[in-house]
Each structure stands twice: as structure tokens, then as C-alpha cells.
C-alpha positions as CSV (number, residue, x, y, z in Angstrom):
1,X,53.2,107.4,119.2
2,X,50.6,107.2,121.5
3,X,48.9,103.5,122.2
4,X,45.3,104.6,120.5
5,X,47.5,105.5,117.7
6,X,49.7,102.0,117.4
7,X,46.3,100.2,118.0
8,X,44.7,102.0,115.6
9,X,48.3,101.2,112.9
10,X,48.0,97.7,114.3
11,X,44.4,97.0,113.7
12,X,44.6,99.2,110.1
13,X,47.4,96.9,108.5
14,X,44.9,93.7,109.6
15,X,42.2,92.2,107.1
16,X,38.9,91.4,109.1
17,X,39.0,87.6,109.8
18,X,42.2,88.2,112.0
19,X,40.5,91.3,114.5
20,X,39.0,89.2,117.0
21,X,42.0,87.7,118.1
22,X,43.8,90.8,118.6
23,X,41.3,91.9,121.1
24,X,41.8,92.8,123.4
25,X,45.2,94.3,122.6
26,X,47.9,95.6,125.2
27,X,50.3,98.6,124.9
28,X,53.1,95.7,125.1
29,X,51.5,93.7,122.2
30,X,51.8,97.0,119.8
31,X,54.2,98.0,117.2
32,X,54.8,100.9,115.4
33,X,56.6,101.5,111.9
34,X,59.1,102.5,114.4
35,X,59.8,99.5,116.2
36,X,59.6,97.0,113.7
37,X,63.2,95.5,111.8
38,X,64.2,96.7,109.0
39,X,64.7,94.8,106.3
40,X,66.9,95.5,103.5
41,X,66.8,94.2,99.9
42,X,69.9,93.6,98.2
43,X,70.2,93.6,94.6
44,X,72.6,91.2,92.3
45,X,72.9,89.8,88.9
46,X,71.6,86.3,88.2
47,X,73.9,84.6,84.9
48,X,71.7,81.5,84.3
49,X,71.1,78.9,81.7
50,X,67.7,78.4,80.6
51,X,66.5,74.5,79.1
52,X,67.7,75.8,76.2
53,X,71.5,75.9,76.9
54,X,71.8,80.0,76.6
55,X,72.6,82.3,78.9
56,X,71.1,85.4,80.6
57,X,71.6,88.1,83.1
58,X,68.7,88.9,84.9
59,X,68.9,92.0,87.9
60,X,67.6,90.1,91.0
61,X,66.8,91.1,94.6
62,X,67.6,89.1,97.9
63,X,64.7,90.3,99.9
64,X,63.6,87.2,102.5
65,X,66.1,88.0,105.6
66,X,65.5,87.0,109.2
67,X,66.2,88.7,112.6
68,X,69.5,87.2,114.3
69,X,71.6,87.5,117.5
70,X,75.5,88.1,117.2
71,X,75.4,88.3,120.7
72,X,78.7,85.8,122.3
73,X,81.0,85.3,124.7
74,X,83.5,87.9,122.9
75,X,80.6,90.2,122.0
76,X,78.1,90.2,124.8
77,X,76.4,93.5,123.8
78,X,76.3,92.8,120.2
79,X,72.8,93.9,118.9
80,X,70.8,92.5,116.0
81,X,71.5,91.4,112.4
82,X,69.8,90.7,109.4
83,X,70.5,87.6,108.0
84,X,70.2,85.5,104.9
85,X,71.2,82.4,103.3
86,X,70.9,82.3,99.5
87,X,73.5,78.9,99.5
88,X,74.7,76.4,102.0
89,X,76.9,74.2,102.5
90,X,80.7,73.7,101.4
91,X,82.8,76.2,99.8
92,X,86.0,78.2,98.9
93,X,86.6,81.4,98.8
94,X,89.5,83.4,96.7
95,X,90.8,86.3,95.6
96,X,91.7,86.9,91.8
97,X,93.6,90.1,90.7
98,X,93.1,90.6,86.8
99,X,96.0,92.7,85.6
100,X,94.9,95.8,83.6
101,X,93.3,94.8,80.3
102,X,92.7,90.9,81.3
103,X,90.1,89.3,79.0
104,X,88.3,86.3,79.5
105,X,87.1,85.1,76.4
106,X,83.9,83.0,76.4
107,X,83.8,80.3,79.0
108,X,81.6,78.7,81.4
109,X,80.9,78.3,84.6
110,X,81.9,74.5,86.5
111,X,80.2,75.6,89.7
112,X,77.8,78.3,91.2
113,X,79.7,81.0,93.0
114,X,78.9,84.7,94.2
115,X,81.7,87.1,92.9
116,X,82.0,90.7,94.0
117,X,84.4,93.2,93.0
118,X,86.4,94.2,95.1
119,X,88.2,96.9,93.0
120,X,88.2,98.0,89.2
121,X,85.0,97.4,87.3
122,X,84.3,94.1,85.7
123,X,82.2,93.1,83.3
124,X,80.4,89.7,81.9
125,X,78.1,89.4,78.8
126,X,75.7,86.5,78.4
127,X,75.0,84.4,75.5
128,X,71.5,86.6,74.9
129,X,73.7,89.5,74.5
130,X,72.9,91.1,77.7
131,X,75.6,92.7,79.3
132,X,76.6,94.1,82.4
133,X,79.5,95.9,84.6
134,X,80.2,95.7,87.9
135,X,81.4,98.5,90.2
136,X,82.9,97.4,93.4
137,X,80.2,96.0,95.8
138,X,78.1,94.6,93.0
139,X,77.2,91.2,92.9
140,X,76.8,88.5,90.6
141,X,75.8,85.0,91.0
142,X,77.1,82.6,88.1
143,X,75.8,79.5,87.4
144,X,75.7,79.8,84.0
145,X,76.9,76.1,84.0
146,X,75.8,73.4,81.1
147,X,75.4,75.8,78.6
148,X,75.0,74.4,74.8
149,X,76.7,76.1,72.0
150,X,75.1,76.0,68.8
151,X,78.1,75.8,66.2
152,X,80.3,78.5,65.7
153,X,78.2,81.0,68.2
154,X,80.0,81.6,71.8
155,X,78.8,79.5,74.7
156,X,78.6,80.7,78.0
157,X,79.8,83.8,79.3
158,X,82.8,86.7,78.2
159,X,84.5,88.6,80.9
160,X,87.0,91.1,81.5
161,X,87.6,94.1,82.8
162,X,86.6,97.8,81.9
163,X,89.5,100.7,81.6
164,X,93.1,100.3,82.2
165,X,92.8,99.0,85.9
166,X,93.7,95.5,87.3
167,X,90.4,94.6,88.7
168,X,90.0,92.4,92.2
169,X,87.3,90.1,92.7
170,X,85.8,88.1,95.8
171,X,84.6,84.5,94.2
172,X,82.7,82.5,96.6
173,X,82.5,78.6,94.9
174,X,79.9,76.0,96.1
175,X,81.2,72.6,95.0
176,X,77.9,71.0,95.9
177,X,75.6,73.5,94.7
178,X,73.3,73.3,91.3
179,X,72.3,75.8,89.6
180,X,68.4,76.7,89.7
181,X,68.0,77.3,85.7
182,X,65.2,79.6,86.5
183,X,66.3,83.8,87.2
184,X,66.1,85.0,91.1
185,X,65.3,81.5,92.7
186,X,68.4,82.9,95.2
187,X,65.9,85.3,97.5
């Protein structure tokens, strides 16, 4: 791209108050489409608890990411990352193999944690009804925690696992977390 092209990109993507103090502009102050980071958007599901005490699933994105160095002694040449931090702070992570046809029943959640499946397809269904199942990859965020049962109905969240296959997940737990009670406050 030539440099009356990116000026013209630069100066296009710009409202009016903030020309002047781009000019005047140098070939090494320019940026193309090209040159800037990508960055990516990750999907998950959110199980909250709203003030009411039931649960939801909501699909969520993960959008606000910074650029980052990996660059170390061990790695000198290591190039750029994306990073972000939806929680910080302490926390365990484990492995749990379901055997083939493992179900839950309704339960809650005692602290926020990211779970992934790592094999199989899992599922989880909300008090609202919603439910959802989760391929490898996926990623759910439960902190469904404090909900309120009203009599005989189910409080929390049911899980299991979908076909006849064990099912592995990856469950990340953040002792000192609280959950947000509001869908997508993780971006």
C-alpha cells in the first residue's frame, strides 16, 4: 500500500476534531489494515444467577484482548500474543473423566470456574430451561452459585454427558472469585 493510500485509510477511519493533530503525518506513523493486530473474539457460555435466584445460559464473547511479549530468556524470538484476563487471582485446576452415561442431577455451583471439554460432549441445562452441549473446546463459565429453589422445582444446574462416551473436562476454580450476576460481565 502506498503512503497516499495509508494516509488517506488513516485520516478516513478519523472523526474531524482529531485531524489536526495527525498532521503532519509520516510514512512511519501510518498503519494499514495490514499491520494492525488482530484480535480475536472468543465465544463461551455464561451459567449465571440473576437477583431472583434462577439460572440462565447466555452465549457470551471475550473480545477486550491486549498485545503481549512471550519473548524470555528460553524463547528469545518468541513473537506476539494476544492476551486476556477474564479472572485473577488464586485457583485449581483439574481434570474430571465422567464415565459413559454419568449424570449429574441438579446441583450448584460453590465457586466460579471455566470448564472446557476436553473430550466427549457435555451438556448443562439452567433453571430457565435453556440448555446447551459442549463439544470439545467449548467453554463455559459457571457461577451459577446462590441459586434459590422455589419448592419442589430444581435449583441450579443439571449436567451430564451426551452419547455413550466418558466425557473429560478441564475445570479451572477460583476460590476467591464472585460471581458477577449479570450475563457477559467476563469480556
Amino acid at each position: 500500500m502506498t503512503l497516499h493510500k495509508r494516509v488517506f485509510f488513516l485520516l478516513g477511519t478519523l472523526s474531524i476534531p482529531t485531524l489536526p493533530a495527525l498532521i503532519p503525518i509520516t510514512a512511519a506513523q501510518a498503519t494499514s489494515v495490514e499491520d494492525r493486530p488482530s484480535f480475536p473474539t472468543i465465544s463461551y457460555w455464561d451459567n449465571w444467577t440473576d437477583p431472583q435466584g434462577v439460572t440462565h445460559l447466555t452465549k457470551c464473547k471475550i473480545s477486550t484482548f491486549h498485545e503481549a511479549s512471550t519473548t524470555s530468556a528460553e524463547t528469545p524470538d518468541a513473537g506476539k500474543v494476544m492476551l486476556s484476563t477474564p479472572h485473577d487471582g488464586p485457583a485449581t485446576m483439574t481434570i474430571q473423566v465422567q464415565p459413559p452415561h454419568w449424570k449429574g442431577g441438579w446441583d450448584e455451583s460453590h465457586h466460579v470456574q471455566w470448564i472446557v471439554p476436553l473430550s466427549g460432549i457435555y451438556f448443562v441445562k439452567a433453571m430457565d430451561g435453556t440448555s446447551v452441549e459442549l463439544n470439545p473446546g467449548d467453554v463455559l463459565l459457571s457461577e451459577d452459585l446462590a441459586p434459590a429453589g422455589r419448592g419442589a422445582d430444581p435449583k441450579g444446574h443439571l449436567s451430564g454427558n451426551v452419547g455413550n462416551a466418558a466425557v473429560a473436562l478441564q475445570v479451572l476454580r477460583f476460590g476467591e472469585a464472585t460471581p458477577s450476576h449479570i450475563p457477559c460481565q467476563r469480556q
